[in-house]
N, C-alpha and C positions, 0 to 999 in steps of 0.2 A: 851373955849376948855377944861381946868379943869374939870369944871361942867361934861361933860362928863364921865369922870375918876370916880369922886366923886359917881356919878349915877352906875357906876361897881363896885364901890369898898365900902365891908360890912363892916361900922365900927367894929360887931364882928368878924371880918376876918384883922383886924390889929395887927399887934402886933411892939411895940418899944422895942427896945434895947434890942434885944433878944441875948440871951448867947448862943447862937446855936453857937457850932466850928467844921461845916463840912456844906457842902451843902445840903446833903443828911438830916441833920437831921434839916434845918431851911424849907426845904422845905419838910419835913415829918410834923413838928408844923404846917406851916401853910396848910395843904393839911387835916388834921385834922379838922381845924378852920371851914375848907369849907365843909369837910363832915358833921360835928357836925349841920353845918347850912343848911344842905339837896341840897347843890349845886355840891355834887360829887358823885360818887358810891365808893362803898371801894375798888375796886379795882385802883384807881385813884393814891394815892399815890406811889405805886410801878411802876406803869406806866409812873407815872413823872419821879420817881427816873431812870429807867430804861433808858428813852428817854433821860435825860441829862448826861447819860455815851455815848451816842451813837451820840447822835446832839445837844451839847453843846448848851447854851445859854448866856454864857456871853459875855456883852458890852462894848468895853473898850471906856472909856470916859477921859480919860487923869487926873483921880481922884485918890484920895488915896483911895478911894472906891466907885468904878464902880458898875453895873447894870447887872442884870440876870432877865429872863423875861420866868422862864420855863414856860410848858404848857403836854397836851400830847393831843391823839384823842379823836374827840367828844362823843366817846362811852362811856368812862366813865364820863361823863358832865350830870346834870339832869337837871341843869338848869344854865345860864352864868352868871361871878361873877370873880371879882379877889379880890386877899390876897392879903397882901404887908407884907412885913418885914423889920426892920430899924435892923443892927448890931454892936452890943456891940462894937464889935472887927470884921473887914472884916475875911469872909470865903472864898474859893477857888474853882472858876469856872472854865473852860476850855472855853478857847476865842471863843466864835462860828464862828469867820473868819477864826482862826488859834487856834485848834484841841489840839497842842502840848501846845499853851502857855498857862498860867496859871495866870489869873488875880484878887487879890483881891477884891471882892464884901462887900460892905456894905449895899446895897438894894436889896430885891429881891419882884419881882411883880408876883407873881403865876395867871396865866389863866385860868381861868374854863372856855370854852368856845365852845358850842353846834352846833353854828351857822356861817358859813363860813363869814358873812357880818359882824357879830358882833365882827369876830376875829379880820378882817379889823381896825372897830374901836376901839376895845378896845389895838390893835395895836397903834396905831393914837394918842390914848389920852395919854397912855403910854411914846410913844415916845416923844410927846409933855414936859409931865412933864420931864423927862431925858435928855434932853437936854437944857433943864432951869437951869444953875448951882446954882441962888437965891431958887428956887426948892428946887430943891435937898439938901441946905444947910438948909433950914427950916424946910424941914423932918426930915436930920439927926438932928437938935436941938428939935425937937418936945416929947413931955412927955405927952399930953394927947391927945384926938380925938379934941378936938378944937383946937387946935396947927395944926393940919391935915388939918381940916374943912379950917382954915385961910389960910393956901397954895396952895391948891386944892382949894378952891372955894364953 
């Protein structure tokens, strides 16, 4: 189920223990990563940043640093691909269940994603990893792409 994930997601599109302190600007780095790598249009990042003031994305996972999973519409997608991000220090999402709350993030998964089926799964795989708390604990301890490579699969 990894394997999947691993297959979406660009090693040059990871980035560890980013010093990002806002959300706006961990998902400006990695929204960047994906443009750099020809998987977004440059309109892509303001449209992310835009959609998670309006339709939040964060996860709360009962962690000291929960899960965001922004994305935005296929228009600005050239091709499907997700980013991730591991944080230094958790940044501040707005709960996507509940609007008002405001949950510490220390992962965030950026979507590039073109194709409604592929959102499905790259949903799926997502979700899989994030609700693995050994996951998500070998992420957050990971320092290089083989560190990655060994938890994903």
């Amino acid at each position: 189920m990894f394997d999947s994930l691993m297959q979406l997601l660009d090693p040059e599109a990871i980035v560890l223990g980013s010093d990002a302190s806002t959300n706006e600007e961990i998902i400006r780095v990695l929204a960047e990563r994906l443009e750099s790598l020809g998987y977004v249009k440059s309109s892509y990042a303001d449209a992310v940043v835009r959609r998670e003031m309006t339709i939040p994305t964060g996860l709360p996972l009962e962690r000291a640093d929960n899960v965001a999973v922004p994305h935005t519409d296929p228009e600005h997608v050239l091709k499907p691909g997700i980013a991730m991000g591991t944080l230094r220090k958790p940044v501040t999402f707005a709960n996507m269940e509940d609007p008002d709350e405001k949950l510490p993030v220390g992962f965030v998964f950026l979507l590039a994603i073109n194709d409604k089926d592929k959102q499905i799964e790259a949903l799926q795989s997502v979700m899989a990893t994030i609700q693995n708390p050994e996951a998500l604990d070998g992420l957050r301890s990971a320092r290089t792409l083989d560190d990655v490579r060994a938890v994903l699969g």
